[in-house]
LUMGUPA-710726 format. One record per residue (C-alpha): x, y, z; residue number from 1; residue in three letters. Coordinates in nm, 4 decimals, decimal comma. Each point is the difference from the previous one (the first is absolute). Layout:
// residues N
{pt {X; Y; Z}; NUM; 'ALA'}
...
END
This chain:
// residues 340
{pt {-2,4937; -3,1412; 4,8800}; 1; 'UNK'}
{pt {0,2157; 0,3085; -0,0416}; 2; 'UNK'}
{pt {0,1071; 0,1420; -0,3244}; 3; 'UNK'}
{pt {0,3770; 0,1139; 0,0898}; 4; 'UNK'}
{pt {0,3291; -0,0227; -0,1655}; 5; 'UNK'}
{pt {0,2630; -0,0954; 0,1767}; 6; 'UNK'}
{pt {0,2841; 0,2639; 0,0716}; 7; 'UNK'}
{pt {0,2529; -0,2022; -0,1900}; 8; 'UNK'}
{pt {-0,1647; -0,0958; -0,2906}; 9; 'UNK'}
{pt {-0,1226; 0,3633; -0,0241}; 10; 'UNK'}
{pt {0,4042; 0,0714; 0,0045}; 11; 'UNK'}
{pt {0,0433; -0,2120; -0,2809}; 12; 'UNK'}
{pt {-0,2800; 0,1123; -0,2534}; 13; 'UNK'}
{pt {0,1192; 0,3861; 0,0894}; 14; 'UNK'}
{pt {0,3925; -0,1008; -0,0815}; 15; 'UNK'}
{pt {-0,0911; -0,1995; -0,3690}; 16; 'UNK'}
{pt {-0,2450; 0,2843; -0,0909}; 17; 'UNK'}
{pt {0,3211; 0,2311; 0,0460}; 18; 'UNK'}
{pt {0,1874; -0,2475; -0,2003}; 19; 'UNK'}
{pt {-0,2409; 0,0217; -0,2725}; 20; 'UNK'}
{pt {-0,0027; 0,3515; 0,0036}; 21; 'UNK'}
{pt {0,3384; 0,0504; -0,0209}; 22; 'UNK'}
{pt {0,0972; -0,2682; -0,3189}; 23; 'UNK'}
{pt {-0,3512; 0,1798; -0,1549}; 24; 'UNK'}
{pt {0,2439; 0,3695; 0,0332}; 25; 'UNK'}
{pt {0,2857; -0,1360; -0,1043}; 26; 'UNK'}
{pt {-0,1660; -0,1622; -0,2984}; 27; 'UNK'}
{pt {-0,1867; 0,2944; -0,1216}; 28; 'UNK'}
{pt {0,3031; 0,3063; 0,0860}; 29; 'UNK'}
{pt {0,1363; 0,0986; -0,3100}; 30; 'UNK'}
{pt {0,3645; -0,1193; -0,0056}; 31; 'UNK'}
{pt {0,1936; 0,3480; -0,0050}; 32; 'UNK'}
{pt {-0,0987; 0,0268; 0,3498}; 33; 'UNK'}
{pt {0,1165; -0,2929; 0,1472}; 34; 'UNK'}
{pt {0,3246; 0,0383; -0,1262}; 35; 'UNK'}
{pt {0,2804; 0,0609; 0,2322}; 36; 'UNK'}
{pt {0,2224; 0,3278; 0,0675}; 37; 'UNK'}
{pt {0,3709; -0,0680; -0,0472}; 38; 'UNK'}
{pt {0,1241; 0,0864; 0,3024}; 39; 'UNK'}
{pt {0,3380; 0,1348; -0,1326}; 40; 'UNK'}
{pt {-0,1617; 0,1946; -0,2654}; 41; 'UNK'}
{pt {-0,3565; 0,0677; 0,1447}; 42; 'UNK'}
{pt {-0,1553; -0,0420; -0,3834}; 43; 'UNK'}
{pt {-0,2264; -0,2850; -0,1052}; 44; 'UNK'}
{pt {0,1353; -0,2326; -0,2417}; 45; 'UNK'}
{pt {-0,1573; 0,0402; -0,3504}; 46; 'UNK'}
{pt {-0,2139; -0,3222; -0,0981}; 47; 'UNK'}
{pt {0,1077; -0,2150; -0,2873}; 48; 'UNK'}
{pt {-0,1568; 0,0348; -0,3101}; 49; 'UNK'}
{pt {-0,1570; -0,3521; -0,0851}; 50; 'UNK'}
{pt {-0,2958; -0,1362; -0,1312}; 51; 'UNK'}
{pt {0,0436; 0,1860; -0,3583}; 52; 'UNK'}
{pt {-0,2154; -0,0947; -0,2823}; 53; 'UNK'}
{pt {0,2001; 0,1073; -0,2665}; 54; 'UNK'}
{pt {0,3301; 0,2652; -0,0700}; 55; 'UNK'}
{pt {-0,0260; 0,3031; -0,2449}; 56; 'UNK'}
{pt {0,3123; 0,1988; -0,1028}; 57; 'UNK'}
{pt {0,2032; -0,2295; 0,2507}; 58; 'UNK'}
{pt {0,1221; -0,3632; 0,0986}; 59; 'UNK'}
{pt {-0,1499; -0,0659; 0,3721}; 60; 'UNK'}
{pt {0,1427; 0,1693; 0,2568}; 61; 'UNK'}
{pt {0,0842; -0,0432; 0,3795}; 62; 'UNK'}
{pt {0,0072; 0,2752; 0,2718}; 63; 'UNK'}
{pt {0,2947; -0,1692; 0,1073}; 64; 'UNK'}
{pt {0,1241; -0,0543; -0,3318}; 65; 'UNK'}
{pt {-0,0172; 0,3581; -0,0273}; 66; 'UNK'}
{pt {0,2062; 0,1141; 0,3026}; 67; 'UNK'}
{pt {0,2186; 0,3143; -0,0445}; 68; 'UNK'}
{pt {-0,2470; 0,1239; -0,1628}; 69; 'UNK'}
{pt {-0,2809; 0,2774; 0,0817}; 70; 'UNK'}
{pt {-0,3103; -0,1672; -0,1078}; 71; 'UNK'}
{pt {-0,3432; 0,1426; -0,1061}; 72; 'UNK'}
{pt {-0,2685; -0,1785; 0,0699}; 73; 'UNK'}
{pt {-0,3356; 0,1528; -0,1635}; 74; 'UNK'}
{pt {-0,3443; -0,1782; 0,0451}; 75; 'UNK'}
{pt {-0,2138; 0,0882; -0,2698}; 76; 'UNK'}
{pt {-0,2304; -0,1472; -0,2940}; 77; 'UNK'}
{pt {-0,0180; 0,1248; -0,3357}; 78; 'UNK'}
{pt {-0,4196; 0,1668; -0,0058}; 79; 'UNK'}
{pt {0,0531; 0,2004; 0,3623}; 80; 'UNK'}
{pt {0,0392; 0,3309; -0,0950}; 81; 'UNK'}
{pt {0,2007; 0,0857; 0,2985}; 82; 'UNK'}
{pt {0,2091; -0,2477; -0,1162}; 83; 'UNK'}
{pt {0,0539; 0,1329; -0,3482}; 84; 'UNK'}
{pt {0,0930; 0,3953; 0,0913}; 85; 'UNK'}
{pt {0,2534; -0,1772; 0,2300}; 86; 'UNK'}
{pt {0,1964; -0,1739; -0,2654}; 87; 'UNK'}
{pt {0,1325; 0,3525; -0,2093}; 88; 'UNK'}
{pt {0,1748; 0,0177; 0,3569}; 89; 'UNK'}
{pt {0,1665; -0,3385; 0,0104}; 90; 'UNK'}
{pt {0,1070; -0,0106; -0,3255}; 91; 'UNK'}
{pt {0,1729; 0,3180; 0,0283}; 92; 'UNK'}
{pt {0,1797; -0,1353; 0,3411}; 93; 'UNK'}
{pt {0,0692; -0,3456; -0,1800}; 94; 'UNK'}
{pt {0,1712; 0,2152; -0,2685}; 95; 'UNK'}
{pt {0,1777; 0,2239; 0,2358}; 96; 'UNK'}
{pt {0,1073; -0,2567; 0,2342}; 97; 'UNK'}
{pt {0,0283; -0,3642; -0,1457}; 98; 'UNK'}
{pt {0,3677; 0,0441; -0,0487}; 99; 'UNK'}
{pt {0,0723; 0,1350; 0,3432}; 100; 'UNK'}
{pt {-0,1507; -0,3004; 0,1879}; 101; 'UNK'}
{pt {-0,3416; 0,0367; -0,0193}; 102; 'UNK'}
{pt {-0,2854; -0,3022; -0,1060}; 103; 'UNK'}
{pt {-0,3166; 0,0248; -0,0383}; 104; 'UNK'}
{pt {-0,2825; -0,2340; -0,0152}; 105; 'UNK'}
{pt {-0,3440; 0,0646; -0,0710}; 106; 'UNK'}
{pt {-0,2037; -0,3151; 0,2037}; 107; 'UNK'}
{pt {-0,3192; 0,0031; -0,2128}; 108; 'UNK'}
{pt {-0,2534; -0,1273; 0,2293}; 109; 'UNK'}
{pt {-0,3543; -0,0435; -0,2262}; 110; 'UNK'}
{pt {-0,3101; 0,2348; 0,1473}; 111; 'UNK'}
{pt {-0,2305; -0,1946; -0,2757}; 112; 'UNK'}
{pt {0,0700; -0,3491; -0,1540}; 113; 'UNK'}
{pt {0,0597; 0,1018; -0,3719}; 114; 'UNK'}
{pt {0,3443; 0,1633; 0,1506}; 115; 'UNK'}
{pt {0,0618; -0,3254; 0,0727}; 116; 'UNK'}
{pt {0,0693; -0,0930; -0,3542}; 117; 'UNK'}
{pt {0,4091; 0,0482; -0,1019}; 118; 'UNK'}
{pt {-0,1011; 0,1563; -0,3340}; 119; 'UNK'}
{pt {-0,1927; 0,2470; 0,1342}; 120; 'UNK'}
{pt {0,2971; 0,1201; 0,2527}; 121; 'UNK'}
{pt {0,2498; -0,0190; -0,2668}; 122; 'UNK'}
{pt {-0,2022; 0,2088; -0,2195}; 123; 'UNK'}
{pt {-0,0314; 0,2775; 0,2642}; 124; 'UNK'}
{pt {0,4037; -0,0564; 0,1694}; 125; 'UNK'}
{pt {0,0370; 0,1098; -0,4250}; 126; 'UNK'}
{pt {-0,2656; 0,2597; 0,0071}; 127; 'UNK'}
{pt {0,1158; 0,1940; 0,2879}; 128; 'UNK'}
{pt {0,3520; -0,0508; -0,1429}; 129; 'UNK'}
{pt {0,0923; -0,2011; 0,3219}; 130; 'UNK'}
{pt {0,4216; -0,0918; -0,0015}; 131; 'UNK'}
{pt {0,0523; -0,1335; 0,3515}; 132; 'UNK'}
{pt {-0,1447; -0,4220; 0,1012}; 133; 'UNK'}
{pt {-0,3123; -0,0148; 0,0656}; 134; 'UNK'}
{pt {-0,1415; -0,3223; 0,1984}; 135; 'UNK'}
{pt {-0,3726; -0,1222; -0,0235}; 136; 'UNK'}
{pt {-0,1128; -0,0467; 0,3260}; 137; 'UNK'}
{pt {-0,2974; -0,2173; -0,0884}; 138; 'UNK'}
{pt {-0,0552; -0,1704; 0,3310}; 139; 'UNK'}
{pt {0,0779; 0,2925; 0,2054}; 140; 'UNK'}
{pt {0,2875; -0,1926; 0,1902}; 141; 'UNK'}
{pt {0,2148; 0,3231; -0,0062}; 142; 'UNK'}
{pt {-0,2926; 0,2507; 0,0844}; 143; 'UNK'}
{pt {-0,1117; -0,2374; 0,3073}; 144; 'UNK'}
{pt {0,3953; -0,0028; 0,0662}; 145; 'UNK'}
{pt {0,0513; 0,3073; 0,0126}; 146; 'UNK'}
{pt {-0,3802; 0,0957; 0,1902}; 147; 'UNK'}
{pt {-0,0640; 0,2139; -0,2696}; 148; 'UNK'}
{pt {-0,3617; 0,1492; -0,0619}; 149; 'UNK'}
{pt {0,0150; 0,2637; -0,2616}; 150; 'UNK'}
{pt {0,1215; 0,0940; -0,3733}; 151; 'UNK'}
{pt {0,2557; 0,1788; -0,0209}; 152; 'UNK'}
{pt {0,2006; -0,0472; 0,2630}; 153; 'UNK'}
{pt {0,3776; 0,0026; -0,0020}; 154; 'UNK'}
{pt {0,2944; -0,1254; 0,2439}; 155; 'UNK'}
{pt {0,3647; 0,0952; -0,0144}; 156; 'UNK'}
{pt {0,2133; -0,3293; 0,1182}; 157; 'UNK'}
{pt {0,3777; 0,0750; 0,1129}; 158; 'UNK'}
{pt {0,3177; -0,1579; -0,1539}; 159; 'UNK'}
{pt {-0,0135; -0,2276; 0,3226}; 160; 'UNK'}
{pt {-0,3811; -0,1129; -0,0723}; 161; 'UNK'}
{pt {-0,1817; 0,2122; 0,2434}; 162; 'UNK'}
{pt {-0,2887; 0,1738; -0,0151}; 163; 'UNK'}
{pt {0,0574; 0,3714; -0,0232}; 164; 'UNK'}
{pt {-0,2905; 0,2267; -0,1258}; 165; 'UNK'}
{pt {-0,3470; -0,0325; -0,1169}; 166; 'UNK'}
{pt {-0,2521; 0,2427; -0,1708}; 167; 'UNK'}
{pt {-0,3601; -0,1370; -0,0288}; 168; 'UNK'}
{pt {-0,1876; 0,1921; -0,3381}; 169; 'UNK'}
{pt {0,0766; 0,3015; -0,2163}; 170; 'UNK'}
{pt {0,2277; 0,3300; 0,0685}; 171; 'UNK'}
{pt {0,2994; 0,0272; 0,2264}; 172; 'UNK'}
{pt {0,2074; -0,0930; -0,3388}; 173; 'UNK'}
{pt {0,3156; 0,2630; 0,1650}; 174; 'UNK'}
{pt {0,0050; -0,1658; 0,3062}; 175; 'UNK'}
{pt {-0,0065; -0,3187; -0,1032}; 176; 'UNK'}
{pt {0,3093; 0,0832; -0,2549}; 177; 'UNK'}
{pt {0,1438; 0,1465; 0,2940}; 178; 'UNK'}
{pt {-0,0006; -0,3742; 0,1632}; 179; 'UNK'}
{pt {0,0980; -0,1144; -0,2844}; 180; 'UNK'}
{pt {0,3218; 0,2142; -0,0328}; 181; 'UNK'}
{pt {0,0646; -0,0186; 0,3721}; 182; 'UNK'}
{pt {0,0442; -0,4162; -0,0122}; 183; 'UNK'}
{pt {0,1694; 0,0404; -0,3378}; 184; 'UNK'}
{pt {0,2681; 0,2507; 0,2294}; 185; 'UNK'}
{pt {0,0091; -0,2991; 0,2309}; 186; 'UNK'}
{pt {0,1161; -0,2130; -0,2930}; 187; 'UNK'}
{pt {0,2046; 0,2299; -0,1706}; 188; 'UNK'}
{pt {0,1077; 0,3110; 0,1942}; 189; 'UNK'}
{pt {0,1143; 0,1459; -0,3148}; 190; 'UNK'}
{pt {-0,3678; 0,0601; -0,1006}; 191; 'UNK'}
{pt {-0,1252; 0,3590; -0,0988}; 192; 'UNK'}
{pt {-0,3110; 0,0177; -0,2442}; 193; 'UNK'}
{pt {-0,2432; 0,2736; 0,0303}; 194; 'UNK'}
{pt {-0,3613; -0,0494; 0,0599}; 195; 'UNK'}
{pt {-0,2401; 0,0157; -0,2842}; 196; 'UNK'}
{pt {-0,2730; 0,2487; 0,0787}; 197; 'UNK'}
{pt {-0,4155; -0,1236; 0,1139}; 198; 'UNK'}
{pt {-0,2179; -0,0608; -0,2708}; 199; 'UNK'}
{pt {-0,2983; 0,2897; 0,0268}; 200; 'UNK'}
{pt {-0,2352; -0,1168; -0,2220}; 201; 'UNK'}
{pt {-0,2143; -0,2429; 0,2077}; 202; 'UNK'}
{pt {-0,1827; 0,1601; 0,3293}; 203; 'UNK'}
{pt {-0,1983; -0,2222; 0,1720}; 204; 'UNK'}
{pt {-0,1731; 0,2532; 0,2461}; 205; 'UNK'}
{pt {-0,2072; 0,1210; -0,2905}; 206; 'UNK'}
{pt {-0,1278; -0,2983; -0,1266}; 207; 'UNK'}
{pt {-0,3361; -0,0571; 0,1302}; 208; 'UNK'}
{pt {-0,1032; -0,3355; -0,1305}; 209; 'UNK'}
{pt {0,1098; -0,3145; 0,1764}; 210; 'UNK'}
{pt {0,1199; -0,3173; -0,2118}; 211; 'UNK'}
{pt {-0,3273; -0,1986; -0,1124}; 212; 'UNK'}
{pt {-0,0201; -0,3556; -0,0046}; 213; 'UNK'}
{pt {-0,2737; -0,2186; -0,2089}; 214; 'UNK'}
{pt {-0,0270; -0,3131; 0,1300}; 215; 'UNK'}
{pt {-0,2723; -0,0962; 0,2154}; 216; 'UNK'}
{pt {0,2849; -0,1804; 0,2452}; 217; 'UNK'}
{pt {0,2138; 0,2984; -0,0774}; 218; 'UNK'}
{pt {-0,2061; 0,3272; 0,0320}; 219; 'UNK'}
{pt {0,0054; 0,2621; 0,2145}; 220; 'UNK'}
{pt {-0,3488; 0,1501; -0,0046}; 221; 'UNK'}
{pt {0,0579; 0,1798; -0,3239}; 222; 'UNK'}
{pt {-0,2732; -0,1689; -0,1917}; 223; 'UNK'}
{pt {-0,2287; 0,2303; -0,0615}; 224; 'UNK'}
{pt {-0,2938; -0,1942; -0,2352}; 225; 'UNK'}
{pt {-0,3104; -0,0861; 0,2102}; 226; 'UNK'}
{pt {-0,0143; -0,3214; -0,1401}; 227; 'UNK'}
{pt {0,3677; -0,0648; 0,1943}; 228; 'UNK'}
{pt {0,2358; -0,2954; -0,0267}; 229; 'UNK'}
{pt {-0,2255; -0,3553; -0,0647}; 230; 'UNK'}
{pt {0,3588; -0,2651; 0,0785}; 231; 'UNK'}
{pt {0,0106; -0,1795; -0,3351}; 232; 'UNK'}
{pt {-0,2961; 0,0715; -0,1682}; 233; 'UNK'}
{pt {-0,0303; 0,2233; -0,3570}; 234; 'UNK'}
{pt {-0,1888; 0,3358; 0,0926}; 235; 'UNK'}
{pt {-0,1822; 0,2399; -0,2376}; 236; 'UNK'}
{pt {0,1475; 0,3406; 0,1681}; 237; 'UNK'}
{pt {-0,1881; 0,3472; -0,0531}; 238; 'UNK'}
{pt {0,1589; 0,3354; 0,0671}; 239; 'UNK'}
{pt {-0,2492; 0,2175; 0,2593}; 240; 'UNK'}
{pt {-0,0287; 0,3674; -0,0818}; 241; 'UNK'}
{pt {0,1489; 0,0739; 0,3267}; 242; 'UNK'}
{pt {0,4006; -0,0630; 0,0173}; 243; 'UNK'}
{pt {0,2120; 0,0378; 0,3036}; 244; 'UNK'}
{pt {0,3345; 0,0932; -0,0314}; 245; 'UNK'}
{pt {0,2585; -0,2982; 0,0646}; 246; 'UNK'}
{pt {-0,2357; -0,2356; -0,0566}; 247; 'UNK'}
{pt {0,0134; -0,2268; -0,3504}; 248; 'UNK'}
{pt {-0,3194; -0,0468; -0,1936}; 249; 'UNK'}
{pt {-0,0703; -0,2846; -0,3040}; 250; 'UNK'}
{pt {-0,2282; -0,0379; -0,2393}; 251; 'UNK'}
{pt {0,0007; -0,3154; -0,2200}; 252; 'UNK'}
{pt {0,0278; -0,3816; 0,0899}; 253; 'UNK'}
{pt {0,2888; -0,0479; 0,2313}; 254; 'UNK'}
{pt {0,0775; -0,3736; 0,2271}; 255; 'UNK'}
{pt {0,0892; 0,0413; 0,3407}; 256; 'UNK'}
{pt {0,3345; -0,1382; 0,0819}; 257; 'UNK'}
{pt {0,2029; 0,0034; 0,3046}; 258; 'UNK'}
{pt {0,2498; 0,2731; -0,0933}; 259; 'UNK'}
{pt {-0,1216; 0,1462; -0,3559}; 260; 'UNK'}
{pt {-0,3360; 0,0811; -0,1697}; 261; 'UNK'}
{pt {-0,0435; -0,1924; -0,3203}; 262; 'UNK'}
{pt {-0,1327; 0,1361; -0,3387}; 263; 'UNK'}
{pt {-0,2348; -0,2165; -0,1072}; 264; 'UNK'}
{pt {-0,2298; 0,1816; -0,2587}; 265; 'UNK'}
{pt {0,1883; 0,1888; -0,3458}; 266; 'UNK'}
{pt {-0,0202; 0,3346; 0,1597}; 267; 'UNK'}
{pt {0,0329; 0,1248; 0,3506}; 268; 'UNK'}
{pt {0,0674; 0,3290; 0,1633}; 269; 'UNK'}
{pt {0,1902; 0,1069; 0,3426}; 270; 'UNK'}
{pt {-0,0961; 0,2904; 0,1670}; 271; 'UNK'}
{pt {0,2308; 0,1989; 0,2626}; 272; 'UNK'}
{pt {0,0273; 0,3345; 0,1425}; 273; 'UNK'}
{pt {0,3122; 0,0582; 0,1856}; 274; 'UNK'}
{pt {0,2789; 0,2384; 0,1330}; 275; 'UNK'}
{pt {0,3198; -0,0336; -0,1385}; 276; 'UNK'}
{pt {0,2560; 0,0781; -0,3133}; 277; 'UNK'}
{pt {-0,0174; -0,3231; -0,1319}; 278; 'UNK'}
{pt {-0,2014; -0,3378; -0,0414}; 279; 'UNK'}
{pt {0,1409; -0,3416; -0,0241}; 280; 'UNK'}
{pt {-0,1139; -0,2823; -0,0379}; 281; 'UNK'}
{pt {0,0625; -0,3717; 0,0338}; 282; 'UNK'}
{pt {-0,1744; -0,1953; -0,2618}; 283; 'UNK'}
{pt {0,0100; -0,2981; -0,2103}; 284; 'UNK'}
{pt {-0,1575; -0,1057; -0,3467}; 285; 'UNK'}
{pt {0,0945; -0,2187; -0,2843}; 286; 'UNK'}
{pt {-0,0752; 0,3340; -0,2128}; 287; 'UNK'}
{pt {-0,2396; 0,2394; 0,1242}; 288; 'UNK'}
{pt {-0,0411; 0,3339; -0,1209}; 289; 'UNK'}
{pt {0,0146; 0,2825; 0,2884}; 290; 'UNK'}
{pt {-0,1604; 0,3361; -0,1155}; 291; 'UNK'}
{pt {0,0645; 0,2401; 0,2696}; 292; 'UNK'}
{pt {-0,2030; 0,3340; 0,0607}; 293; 'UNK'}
{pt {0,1125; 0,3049; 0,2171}; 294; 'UNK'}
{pt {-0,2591; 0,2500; 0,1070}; 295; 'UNK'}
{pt {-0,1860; -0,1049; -0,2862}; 296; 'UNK'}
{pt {0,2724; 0,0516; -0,2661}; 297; 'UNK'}
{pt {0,1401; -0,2804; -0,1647}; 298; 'UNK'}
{pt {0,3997; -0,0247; 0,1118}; 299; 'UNK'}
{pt {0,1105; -0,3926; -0,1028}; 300; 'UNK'}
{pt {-0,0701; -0,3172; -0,1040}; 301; 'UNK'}
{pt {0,2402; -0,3100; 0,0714}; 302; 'UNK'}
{pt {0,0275; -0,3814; -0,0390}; 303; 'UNK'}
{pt {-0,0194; -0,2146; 0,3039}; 304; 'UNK'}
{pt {0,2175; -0,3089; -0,1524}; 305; 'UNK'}
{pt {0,1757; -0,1308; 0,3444}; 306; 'UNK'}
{pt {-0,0346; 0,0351; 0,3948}; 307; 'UNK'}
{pt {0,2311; 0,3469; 0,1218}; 308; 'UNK'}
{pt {-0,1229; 0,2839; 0,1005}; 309; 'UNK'}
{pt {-0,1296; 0,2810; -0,2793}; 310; 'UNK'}
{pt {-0,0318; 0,3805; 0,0112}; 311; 'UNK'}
{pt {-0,3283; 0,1091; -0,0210}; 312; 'UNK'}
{pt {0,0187; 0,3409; 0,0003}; 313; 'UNK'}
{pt {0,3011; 0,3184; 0,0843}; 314; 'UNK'}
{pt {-0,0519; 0,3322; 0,0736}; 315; 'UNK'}
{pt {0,2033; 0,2863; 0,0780}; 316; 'UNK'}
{pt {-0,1185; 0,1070; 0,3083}; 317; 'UNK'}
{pt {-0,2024; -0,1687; 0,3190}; 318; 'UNK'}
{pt {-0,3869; 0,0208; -0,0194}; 319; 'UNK'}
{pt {-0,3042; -0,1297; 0,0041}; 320; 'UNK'}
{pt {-0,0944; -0,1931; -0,2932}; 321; 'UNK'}
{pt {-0,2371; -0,2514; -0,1914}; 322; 'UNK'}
{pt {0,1226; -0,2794; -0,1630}; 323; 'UNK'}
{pt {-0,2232; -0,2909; -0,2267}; 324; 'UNK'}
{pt {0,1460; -0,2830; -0,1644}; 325; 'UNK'}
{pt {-0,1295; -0,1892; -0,2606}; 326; 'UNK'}
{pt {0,0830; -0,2971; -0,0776}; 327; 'UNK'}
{pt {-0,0632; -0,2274; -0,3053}; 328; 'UNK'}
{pt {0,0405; -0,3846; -0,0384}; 329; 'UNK'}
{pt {-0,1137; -0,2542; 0,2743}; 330; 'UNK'}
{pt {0,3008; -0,1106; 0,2546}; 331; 'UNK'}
{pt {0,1608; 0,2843; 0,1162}; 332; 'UNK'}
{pt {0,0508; 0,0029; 0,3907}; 333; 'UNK'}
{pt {0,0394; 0,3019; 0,2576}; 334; 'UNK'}
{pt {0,1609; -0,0443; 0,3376}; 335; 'UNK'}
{pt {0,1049; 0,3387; 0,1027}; 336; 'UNK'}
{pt {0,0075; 0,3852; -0,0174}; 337; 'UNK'}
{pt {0,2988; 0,1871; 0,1345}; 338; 'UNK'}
{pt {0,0899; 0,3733; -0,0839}; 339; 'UNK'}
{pt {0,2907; 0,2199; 0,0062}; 340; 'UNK'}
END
């Protein structure tokens, strides 16, 4: 007996695999890219805004609602760094421009799940003396809406609701107050403001230390203890006598958790030799005390009483430098380093 497939059910397997792989696409494209090109205008539509957890400085609000407007849509969440030398920028353009027809609206979409919690926005939309709505984007509907994949990243939406400009990250801040102006000329061709000048004081070519992250589902390699992540269990950490540089050593009791390391002992320490200006991190404690040595010199101690990111330590000029924390009181939780 022959082992054969006939020609026409062969035919038939070949054309539902392609059906299969085609819904499986379709299902798993990010949104923004299956959107279609006005043929009059040749922009993409901007996607709605839905899905919104909860409203800070603001009642909801539409895209369409908002039409003859230039909107501002800015993807961030409050602990990315990134994010945080953005907003100086946008609060100066909401200032500038929020009577001439420009809204903007920060879509907080949560990198960790404490930034889920509508206290903990609020307190930084106050702390980074945030004016303009800001929408928590829990769920992610409007970062999957809109495709997105990184913090910051802005879009400039027309009076008519199409998508104009985008700028993924940090810098560029003339240019993109250049767009801004430009579809602000379109609304108003009465419009002449001058451009504020770049901000100087961040450069990111000389920073030689990449963001760290301290979960065991979250890292990047930057673990440098030999005893390594353990998922979920309590480990008694020892600091070797030979450091690398960006590399993070403990010593003290920590627990393993997906995206933090855990204090579990009274005392711990955090060990990190980097190249940068300044150290950040993003912590979070009940009350921990953070002592924080420089080269060996004593510079700062602070309180770790809520989840935000904290400034560890600020120099004057970029270097090489080692910095140990030390940290008092069981609870207090590490999830990343970034520098500046």
């Amino acid at each position: 007996m022959k082992n054969f497939i006939k020609k026409p059910l062969l035919t038939a397997i070949v054309l539902i695999l392609i059906i299969i792989t085609i819904f499986y696409l379709q299902k798993n494209t990010p949104k923004i890219q299956s959107l279609k090109v006005d043929k009059e205008t040749n922009y993409i539509k901007a996607p709605e805004i839905t899905g919104i957890s909860n409203w800070i400085n603001s009642k909801p609000l539409t895209i369409k609602g908002l039409k003859g407007n230039v909107v501002m849509i800015d993807f961030w969440t409050y602990t990315c760094i990134n994010c945080i030398r953005t907003l100086p920028h946008l609060n100066d353009w909401y200032e500038k421009y929020k009577d001439k027809g420009l809204v903007i609206i920060g879509i907080h979409s949560p990198e960790f799940e404490f930034e889920k919690n509508y206290d903990n926005v609020l307190n930084a939309v106050k702390q980074y003396n945030i004016k303009y709505p800001v929408a928590q984007d829990n769920n992610y509907d409007v970062w999957s809406s809109y495709g997105n994949r990184f913090w910051p990243h802005e879009y400039l939406i027309d009076i008519n609701g199409n998508l104009r400009y985008d700028h993924i990250g940090e810098g560029n801040y003339d240019e993109t107050e250049k767009e801004i102006q430009n579809l602000l000329k379109e609304r108003d061709k009465n419009l002449n403001i001058g451009l504020t000048s770049e901000n100087n004081n961040f450069d990111s070519i000389k920073i030689g230390t990449p963001e760290i992250y301290l979960g065991y589902k979250t890292s990047r390699g930057n673990f440098g203890n030999q005893e390594g992540f353990q998922p979920d269990q309590v480990v008694g950490y020892k600091i070797p006598n030979d450091i690398q540089a960006n590399k993070v050593y403990l010593s003290g009791e920590w627990k393993n958790n997906e995206d933090n390391l855990e204090l579990i002992g009274n005392e711990g320490t955090i060990l990190l030799k980097y190249k940068a200006k300044n150290a950040n991190i993003v912590a979070s404690a009940v009350n921990s005390l953070v002592d924080v040595n420089l080269d060996n010199k004593n510079i700062k101690n602070f309180k770790v009483i809520e989840p935000k990111l904290y400034v560890a330590s600020e120099t004057e000029d970029y270097g090489e430098y080692t910095l140990m924390l030390n940290i008092k009181n069981p609870g207090f939780k590490i999830y990343t380093f970034t520098f500046g």
